[in-house]
FIMIZA-600584 format. One record per residue: residue in three letters; x, z, y of N, C-alpha, C, O in turn. Coordinates in steps of 0.1 Angstrom, whole numbers, padded with zeros to 4 digits, always signed. Layout:
# FIMIZA-600584
AlaXZYXZYXZYXZY;...
# end
This chain:
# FIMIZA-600584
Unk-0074+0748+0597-0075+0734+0597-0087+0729+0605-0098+0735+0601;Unk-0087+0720+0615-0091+0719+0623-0107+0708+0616-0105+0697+0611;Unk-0117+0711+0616-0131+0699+0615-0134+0690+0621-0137+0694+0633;Unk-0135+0681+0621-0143+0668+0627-0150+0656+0622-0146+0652+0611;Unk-0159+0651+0626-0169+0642+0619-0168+0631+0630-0162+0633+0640;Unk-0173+0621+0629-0172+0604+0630-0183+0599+0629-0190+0600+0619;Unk-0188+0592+0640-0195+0578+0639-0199+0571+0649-0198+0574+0661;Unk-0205+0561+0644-0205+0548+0651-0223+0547+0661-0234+0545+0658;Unk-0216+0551+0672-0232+0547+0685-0229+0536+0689-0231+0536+0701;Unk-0226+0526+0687-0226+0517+0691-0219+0501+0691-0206+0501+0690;Unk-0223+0494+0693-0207+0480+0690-0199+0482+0698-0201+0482+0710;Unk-0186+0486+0690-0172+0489+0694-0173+0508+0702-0164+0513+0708;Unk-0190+0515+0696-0188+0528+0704-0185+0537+0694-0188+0531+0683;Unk-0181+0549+0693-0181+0559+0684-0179+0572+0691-0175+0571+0702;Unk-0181+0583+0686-0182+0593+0687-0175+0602+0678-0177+0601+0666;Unk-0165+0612+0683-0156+0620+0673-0159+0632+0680-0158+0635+0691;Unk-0161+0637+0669-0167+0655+0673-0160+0662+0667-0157+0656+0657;Unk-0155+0672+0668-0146+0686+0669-0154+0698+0671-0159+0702+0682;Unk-0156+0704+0658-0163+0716+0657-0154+0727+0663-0142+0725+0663;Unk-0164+0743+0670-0158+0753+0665-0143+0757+0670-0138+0767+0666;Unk-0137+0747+0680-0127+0748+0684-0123+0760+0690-0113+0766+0686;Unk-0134+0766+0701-0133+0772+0705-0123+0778+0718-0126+0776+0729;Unk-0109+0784+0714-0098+0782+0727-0086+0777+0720-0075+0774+0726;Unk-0089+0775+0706-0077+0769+0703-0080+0753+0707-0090+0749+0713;Unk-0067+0741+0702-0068+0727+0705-0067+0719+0697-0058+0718+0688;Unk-0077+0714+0698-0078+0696+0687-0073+0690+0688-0072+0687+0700;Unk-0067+0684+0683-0061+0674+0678-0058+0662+0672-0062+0661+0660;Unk-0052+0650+0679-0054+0639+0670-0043+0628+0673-0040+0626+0685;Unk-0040+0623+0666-0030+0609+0668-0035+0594+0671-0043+0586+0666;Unk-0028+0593+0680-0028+0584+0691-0017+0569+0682-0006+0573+0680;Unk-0018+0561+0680-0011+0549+0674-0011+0535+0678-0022+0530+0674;Unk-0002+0524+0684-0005+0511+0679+0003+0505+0677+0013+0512+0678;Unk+0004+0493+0676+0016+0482+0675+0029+0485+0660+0041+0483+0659;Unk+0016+0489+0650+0025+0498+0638+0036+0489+0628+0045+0493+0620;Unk+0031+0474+0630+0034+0462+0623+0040+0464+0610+0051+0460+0605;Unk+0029+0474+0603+0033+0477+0592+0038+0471+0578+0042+0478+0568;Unk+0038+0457+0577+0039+0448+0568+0053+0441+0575+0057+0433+0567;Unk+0059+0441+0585+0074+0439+0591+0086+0447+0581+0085+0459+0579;Unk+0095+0439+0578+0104+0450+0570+0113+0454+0579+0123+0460+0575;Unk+0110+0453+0594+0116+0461+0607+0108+0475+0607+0114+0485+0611;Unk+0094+0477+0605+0085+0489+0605+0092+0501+0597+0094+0501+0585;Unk+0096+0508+0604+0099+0524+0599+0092+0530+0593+0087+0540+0597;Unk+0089+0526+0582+0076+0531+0576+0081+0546+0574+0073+0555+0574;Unk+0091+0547+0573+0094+0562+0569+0089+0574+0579+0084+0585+0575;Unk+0091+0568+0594+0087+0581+0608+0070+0579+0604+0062+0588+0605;Unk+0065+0562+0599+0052+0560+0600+0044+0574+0590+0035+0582+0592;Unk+0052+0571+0581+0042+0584+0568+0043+0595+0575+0033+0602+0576;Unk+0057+0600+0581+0059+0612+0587+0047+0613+0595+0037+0618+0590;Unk+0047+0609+0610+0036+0613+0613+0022+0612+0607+0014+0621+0612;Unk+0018+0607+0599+0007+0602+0591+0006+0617+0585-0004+0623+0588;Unk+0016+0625+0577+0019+0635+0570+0017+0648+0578+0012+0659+0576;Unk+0021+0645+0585+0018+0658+0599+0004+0659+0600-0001+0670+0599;Unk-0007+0643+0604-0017+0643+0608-0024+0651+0597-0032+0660+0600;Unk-0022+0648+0583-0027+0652+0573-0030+0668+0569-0040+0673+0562;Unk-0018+0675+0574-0020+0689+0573-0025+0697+0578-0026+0709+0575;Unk-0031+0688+0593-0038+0696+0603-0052+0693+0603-0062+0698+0610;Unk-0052+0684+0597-0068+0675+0596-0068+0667+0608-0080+0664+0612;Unk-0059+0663+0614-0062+0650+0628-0063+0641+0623-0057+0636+0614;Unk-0077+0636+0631-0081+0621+0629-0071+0613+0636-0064+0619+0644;Unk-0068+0602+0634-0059+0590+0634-0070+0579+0641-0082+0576+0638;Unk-0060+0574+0655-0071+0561+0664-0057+0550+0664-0047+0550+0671;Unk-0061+0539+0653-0052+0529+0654-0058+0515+0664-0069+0509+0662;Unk-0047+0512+0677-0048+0508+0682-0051+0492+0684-0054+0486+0694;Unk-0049+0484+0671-0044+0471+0665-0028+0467+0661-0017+0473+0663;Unk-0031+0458+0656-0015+0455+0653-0011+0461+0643+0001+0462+0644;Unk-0016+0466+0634-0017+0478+0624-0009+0464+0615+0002+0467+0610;Unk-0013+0449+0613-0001+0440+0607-0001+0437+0617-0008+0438+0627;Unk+0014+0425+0611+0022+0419+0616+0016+0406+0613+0008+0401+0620;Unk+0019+0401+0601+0014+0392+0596+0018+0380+0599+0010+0370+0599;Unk+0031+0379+0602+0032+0361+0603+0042+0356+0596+0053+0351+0600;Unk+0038+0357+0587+0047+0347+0576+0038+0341+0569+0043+0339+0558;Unk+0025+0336+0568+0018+0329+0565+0030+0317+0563+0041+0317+0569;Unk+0022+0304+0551+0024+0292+0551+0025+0282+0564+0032+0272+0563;Unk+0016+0285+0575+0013+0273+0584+0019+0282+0597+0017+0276+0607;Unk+0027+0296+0598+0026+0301+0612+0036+0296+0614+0043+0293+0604;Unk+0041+0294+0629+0053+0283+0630+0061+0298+0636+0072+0297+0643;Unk+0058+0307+0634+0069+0322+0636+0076+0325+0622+0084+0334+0622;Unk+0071+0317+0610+0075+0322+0599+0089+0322+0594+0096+0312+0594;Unk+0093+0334+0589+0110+0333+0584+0109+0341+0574+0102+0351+0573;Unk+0120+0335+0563+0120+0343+0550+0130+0352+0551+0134+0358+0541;Unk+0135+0355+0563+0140+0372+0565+0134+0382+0567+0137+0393+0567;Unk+0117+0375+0571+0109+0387+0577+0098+0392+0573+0087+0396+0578;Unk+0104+0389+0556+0090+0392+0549+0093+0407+0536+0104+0407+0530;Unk+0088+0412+0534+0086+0421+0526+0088+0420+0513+0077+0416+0510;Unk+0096+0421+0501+0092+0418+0486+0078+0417+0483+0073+0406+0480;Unk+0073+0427+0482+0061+0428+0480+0049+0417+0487+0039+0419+0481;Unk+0049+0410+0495+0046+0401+0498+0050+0388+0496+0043+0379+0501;Unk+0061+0385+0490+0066+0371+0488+0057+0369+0473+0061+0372+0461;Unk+0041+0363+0476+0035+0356+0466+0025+0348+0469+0019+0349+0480;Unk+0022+0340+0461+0013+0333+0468+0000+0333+0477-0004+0325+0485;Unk-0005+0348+0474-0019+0351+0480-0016+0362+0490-0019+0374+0490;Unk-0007+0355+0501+0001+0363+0513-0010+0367+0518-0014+0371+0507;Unk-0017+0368+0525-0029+0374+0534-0033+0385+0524-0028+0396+0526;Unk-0042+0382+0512-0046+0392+0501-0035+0401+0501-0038+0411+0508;Unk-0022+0402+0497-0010+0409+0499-0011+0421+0506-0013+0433+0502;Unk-0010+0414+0520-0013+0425+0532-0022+0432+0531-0020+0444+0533;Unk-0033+0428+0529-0045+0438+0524-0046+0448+0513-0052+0458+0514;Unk-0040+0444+0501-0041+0456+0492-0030+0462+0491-0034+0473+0485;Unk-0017+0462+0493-0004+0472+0497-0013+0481+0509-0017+0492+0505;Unk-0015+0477+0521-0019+0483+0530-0032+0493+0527-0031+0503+0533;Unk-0043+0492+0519-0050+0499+0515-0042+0510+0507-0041+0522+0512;Unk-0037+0506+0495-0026+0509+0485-0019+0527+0497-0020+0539+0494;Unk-0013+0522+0509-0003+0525+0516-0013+0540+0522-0010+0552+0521;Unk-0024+0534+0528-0031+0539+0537-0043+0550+0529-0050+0559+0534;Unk-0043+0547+0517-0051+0554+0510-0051+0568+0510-0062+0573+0511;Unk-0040+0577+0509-0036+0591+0506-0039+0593+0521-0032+0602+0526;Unk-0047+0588+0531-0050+0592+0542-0060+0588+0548-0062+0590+0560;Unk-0069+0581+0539-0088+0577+0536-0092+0587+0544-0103+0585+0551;Unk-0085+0599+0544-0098+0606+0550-0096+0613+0570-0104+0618+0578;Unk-0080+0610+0572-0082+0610+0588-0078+0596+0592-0073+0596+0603;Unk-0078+0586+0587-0078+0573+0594-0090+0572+0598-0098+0570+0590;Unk-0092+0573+0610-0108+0573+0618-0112+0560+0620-0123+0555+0616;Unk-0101+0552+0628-0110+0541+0636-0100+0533+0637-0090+0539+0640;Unk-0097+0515+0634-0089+0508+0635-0092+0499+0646-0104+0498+0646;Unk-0085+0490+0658-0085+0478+0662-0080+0471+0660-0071+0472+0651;Unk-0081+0459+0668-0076+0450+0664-0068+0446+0673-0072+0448+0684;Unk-0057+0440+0672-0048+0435+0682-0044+0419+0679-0049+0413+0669;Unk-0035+0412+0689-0035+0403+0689-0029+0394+0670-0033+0385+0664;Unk-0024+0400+0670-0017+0396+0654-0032+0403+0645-0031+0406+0633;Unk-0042+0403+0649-0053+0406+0636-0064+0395+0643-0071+0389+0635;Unk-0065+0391+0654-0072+0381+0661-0066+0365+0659-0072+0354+0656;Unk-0054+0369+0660-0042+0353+0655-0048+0350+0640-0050+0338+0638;Unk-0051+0361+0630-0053+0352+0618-0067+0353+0618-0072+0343+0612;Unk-0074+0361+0622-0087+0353+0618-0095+0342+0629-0107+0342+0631;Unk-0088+0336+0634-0088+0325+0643-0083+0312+0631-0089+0303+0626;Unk-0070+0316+0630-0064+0304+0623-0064+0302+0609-0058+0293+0602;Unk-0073+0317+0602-0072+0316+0591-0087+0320+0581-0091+0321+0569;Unk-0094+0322+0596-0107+0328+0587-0109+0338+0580-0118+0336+0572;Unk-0102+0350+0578-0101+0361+0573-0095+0373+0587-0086+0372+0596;Unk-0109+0390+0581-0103+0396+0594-0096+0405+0584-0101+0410+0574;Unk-0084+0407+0589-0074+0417+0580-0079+0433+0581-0078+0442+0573;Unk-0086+0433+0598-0087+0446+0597-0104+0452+0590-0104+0464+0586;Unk-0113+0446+0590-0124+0447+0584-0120+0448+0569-0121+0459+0563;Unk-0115+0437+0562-0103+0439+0548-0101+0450+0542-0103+0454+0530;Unk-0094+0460+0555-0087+0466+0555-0095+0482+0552-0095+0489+0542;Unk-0104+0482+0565-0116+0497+0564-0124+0495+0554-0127+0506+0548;Unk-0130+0482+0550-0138+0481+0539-0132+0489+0525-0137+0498+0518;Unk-0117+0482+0524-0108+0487+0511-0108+0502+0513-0110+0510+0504;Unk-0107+0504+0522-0105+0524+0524-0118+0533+0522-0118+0544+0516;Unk-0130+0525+0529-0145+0528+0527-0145+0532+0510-0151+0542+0506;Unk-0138+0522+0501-0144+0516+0487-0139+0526+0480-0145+0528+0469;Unk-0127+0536+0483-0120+0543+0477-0120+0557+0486-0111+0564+0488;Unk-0138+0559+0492-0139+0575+0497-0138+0574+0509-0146+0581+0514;Unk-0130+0563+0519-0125+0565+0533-0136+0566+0543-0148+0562+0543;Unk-0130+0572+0552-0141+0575+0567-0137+0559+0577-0143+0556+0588;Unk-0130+0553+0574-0122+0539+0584-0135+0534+0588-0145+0530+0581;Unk-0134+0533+0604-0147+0524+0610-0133+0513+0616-0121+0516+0618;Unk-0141+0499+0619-0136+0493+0628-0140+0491+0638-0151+0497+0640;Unk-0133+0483+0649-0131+0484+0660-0125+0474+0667-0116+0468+0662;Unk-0129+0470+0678-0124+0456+0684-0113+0458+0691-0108+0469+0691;Unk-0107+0447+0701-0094+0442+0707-0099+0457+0717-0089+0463+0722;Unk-0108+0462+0721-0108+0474+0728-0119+0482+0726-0126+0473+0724;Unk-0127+0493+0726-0136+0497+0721-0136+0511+0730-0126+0513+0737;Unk-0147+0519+0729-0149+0536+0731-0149+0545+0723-0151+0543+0711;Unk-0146+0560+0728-0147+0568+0717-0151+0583+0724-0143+0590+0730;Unk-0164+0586+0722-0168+0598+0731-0161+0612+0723-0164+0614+0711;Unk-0151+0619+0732-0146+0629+0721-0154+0642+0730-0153+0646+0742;Unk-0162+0646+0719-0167+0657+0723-0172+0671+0713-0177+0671+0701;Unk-0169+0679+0720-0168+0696+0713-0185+0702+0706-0194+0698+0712;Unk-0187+0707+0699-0200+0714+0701-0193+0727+0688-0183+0729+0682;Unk-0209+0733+0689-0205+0747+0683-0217+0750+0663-0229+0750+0660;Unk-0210+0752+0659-0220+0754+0647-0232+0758+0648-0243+0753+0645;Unk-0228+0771+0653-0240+0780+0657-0252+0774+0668-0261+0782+0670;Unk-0253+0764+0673-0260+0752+0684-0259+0735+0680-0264+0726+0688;Unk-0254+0733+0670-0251+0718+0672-0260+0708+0678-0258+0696+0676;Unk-0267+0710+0683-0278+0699+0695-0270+0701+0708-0272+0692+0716;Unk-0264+0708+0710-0258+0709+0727-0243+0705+0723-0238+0709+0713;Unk-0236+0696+0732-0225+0698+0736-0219+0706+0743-0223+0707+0754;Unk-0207+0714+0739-0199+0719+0746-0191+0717+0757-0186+0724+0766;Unk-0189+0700+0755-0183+0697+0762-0179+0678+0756-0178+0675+0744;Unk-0177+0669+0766-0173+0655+0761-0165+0648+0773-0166+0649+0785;Unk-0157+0640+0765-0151+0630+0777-0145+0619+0766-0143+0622+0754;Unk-0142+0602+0775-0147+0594+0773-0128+0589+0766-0119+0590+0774;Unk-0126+0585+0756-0113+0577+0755-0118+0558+0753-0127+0554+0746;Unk-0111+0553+0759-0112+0536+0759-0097+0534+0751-0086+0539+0754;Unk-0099+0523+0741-0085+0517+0740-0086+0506+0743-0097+0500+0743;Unk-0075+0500+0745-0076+0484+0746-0063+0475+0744-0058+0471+0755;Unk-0060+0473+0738-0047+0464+0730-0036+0461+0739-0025+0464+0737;Unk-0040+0455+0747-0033+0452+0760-0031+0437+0755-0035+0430+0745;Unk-0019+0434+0769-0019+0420+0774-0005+0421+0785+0001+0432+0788;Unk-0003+0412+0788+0009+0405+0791+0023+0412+0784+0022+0416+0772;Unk+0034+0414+0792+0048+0410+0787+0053+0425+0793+0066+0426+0794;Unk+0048+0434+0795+0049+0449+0799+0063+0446+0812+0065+0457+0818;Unk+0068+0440+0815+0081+0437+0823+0093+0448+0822+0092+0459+0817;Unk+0102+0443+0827+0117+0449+0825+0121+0464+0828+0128+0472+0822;Unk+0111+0465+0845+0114+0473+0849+0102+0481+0855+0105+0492+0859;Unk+0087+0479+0856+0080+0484+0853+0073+0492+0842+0066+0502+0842;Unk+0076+0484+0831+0069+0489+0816+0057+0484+0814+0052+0486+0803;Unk+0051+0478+0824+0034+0477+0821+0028+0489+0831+0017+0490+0835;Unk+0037+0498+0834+0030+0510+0843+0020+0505+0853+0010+0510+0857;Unk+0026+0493+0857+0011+0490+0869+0002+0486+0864-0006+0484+0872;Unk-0002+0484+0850-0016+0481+0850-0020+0491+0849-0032+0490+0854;Unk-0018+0502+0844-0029+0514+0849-0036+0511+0861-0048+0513+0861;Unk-0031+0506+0873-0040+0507+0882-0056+0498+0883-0067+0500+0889;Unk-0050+0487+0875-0060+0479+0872-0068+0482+0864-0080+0479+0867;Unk-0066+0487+0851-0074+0492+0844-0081+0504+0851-0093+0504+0852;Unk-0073+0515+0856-0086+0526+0862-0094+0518+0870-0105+0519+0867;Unk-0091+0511+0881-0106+0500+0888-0113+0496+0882-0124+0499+0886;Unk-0115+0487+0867-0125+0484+0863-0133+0494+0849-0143+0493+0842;Unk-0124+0504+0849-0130+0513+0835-0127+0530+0843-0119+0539+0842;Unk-0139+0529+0851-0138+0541+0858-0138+0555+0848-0132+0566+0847;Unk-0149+0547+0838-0154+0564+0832-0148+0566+0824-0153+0575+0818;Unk-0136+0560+0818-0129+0563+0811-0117+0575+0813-0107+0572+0819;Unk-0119+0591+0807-0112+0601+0807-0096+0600+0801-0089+0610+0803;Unk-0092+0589+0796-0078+0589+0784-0083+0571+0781-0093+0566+0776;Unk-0073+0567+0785-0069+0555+0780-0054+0553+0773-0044+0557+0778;Unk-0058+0545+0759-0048+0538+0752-0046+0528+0752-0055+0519+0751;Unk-0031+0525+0752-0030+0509+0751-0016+0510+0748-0009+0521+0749;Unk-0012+0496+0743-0004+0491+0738+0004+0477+0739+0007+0474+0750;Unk+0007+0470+0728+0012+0455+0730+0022+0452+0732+0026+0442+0725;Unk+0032+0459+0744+0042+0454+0751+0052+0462+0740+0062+0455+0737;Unk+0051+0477+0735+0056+0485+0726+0066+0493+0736+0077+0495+0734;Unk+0057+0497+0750+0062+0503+0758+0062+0517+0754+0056+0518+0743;Unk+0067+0528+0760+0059+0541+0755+0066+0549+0765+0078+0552+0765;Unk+0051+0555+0777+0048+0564+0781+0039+0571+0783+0031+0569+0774;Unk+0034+0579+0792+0024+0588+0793+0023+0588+0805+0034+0588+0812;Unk+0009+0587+0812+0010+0588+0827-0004+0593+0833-0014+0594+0826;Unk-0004+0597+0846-0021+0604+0849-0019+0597+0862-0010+0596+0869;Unk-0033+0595+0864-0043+0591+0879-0048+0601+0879-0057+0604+0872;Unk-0042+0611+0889-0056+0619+0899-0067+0615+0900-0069+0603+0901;Unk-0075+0621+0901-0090+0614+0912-0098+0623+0920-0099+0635+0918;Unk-0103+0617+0928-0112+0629+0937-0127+0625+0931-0130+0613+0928;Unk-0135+0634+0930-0151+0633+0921-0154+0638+0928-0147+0643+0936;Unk-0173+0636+0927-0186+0646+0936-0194+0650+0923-0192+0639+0917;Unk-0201+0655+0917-0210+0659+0908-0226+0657+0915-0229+0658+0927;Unk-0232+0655+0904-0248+0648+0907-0253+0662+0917-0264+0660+0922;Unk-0248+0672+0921-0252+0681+0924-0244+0684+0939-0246+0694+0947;Unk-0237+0676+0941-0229+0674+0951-0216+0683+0950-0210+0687+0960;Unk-0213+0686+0940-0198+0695+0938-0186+0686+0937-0181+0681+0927;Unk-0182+0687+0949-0166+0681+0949-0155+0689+0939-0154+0702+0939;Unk-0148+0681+0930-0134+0679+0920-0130+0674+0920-0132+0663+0926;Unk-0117+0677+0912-0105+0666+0909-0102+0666+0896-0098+0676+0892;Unk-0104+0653+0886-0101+0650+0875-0089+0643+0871-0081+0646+0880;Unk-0081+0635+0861-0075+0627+0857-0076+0617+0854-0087+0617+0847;Unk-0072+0608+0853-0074+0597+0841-0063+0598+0836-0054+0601+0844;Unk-0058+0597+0821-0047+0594+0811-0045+0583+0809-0053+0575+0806;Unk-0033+0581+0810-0034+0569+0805-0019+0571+0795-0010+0578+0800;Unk-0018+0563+0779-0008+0567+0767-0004+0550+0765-0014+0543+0761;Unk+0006+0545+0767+0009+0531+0759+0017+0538+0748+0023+0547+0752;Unk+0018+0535+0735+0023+0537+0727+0032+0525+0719+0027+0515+0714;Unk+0045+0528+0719+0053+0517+0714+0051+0510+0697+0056+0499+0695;Unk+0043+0520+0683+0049+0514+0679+0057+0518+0668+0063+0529+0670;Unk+0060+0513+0656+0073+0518+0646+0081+0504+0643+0090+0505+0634;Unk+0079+0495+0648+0084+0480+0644+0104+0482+0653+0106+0475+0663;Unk+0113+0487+0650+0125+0487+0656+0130+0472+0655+0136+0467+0646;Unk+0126+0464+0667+0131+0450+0673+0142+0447+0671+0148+0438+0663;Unk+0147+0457+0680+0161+0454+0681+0172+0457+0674+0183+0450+0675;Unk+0171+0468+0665+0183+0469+0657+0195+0476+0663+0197+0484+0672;Unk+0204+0470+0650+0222+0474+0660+0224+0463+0672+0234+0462+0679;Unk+0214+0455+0674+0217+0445+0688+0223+0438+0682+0231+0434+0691;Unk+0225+0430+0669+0234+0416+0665+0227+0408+0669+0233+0399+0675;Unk+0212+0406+0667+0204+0391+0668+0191+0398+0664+0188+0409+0660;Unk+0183+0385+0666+0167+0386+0669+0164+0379+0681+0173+0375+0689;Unk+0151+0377+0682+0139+0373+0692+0141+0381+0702+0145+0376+0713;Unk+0140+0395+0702+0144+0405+0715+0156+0404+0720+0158+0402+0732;Unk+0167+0405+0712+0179+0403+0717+0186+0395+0721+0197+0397+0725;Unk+0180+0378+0722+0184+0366+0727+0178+0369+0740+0185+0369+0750;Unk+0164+0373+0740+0158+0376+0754+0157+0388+0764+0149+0390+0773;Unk+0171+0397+0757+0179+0408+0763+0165+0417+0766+0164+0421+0778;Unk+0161+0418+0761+0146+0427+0760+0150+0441+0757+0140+0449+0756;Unk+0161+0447+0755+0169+0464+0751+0159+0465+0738+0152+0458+0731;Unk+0164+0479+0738+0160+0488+0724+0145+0496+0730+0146+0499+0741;Unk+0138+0497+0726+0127+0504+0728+0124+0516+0717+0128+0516+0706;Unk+0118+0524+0723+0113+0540+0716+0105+0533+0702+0101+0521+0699;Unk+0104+0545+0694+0094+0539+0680+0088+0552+0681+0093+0562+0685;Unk+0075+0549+0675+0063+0566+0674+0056+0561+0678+0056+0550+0682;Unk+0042+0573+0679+0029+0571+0681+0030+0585+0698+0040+0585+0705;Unk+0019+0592+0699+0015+0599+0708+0003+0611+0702-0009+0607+0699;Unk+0007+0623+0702-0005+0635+0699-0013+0636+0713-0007+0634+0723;Unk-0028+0640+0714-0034+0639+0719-0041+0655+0721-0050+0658+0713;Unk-0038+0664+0728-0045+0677+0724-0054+0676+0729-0054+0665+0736;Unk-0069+0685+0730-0081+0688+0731-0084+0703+0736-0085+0713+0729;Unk-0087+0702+0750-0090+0718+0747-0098+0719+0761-0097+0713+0772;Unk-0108+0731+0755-0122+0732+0766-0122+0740+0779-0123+0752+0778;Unk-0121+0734+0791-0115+0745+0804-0132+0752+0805-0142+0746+0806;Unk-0129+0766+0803-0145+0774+0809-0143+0775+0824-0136+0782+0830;Unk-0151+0767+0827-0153+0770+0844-0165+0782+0843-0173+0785+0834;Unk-0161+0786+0858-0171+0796+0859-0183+0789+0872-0179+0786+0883;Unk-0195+0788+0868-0202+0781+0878-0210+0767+0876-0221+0763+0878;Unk-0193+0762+0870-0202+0746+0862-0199+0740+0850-0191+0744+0841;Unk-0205+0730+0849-0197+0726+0831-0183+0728+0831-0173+0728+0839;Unk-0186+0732+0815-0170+0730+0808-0166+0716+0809-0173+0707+0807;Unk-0158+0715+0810-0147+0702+0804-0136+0701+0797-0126+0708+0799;Unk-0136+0692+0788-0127+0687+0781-0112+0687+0792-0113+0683+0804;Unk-0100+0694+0785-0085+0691+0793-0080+0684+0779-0081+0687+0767;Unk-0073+0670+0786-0069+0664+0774-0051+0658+0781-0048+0652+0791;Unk-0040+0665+0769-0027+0665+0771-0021+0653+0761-0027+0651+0750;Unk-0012+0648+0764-0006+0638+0759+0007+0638+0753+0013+0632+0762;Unk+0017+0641+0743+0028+0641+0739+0034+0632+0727+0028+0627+0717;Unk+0048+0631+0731+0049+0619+0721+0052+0626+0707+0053+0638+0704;Unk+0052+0615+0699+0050+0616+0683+0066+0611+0681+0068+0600+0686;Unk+0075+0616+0675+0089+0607+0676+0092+0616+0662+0103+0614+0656;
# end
């Protein structure tokens, strides 16, 4: 079972370390757009993978959107088909927060890091409450490691060794960021990778979400080292769709008026593993597969 420790360098920075790995690979799950309080959410594949994470010791990076949340009193999205039993009471917001603690609890201890996405920024805008602070606090109170985390944040994943722990073995940079616009029909959202690698160079693995697209993709790059050594690295980039099934058998809904198809449900595993060069630093190789 794999070790790792957590914490916070910085607003919106963190650091996740992986002892001891050695030549085997680390591992960790990759998540967003989980709309876990939707009675469309698959909570069933959700615990699944959640249950996998748990046996191996992978920390868990939720991307936002972790709720849904709009069946509030005043949201003008609200429908009494799209609410949960367990939620039909008067202190709907509180609701969401203690089921979801409730839910997330038997997993206090690899739920690493939460953001926030647009549906956790919608209510505490319009409602003055942050669901996801709520949320890590409740997990904190009963043992949990949960840091939060904004609409996009950093996460330095890096290796070291027992026998040295002042040296790294090795580190490289993950960014998530919630995402934005309408992912389109026939691209997926794939072109913004390119925009995102122009303004977040140093980012090694990017996550993102929103659209409930879900693929996996790499930017080559050509590098020079402070030392003048020419390489070639990657950037990753993982949109993750998601367990919220939109669409259904295709009778009706919001997607299906707007012929939007069926889309994938899951998260994405993230392996970890240290290339020994001979000559110069090690580096992190980081592989991407989906969670289904």
């Amino acid at each position: 079972m794999q070790r790792w420790t957590l914490k916070q360098i910085g607003p919106n920075v963190f650091e996740l370390c992986f002892w001891d790995i050695g030549q085997d690979t680390a591992w960790m799950l990759l998540r967003s757009d989980v709309h876990h309080d939707n009675p469309k959410c698959d909570q069933d594949l959700e615990r699944k993978h959640l249950n996998e994470a748990m046996e191996s010791n992978c920390p868990v990076l939720d991307n936002g959107d972790l709720f849904c949340a709009m069946q509030g009193k005043y949201d003008r999205r609200s429908s009494k088909e799209s609410i949960r039993p367990e939620h039909q009471t008067n202190n709907y917001l509180d609701s969401l927060v203690s089921t979801a603690v409730e839910f997330y609890q038997p997993y206090k201890s690899i739920l690493a890091i939460c953001g926030r996405g647009n549906h956790e920024t919608a209510i505490q805008k319009n409602h003055e409450t942050d669901l996801t602070d709520r949320l890590t606090a409740g997990l904190r109170s009963v043992g949990g490691v949960t840091l939060s985390s904004g609409y996009s944040g950093w996460v330095r994943l890096s290796v070291k060794s027992s026998a040295n722990p002042d040296r790294y073995v090795a580190s490289a940079w993950l960014h998530h960021y919630h995402g934005s616009g309408g992912g389109g029909p026939v691209t997926k959202g794939v072109i913004q990778t390119n925009r995102i690698a122009n303004y977040t160079p140093d980012a090694n693995v990017v996550l993102t979400g929103h659209t409930h697209d879900d693929w996996i993709f790499s930017i080559p790059r050509q590098r020079i080292s402070q030392h003048g050594r020419v390489y070639r690295d990657e950037q990753l980039h993982v949109r993750c769709p998601g367990y919220k099934d939109a669409w259904g058998d295709g009778s009706g809904g919001w997607e299906v008026e707007r012929g939007m198809g069926p889309k994938n449900i899951g998260s994405a595993w993230l392996g970890i593993t240290v290339s020994r060069s001979k000559g110069g630093a090690d580096r992190l190789n980081l592989e991407a597969v989906r969670a289904k």
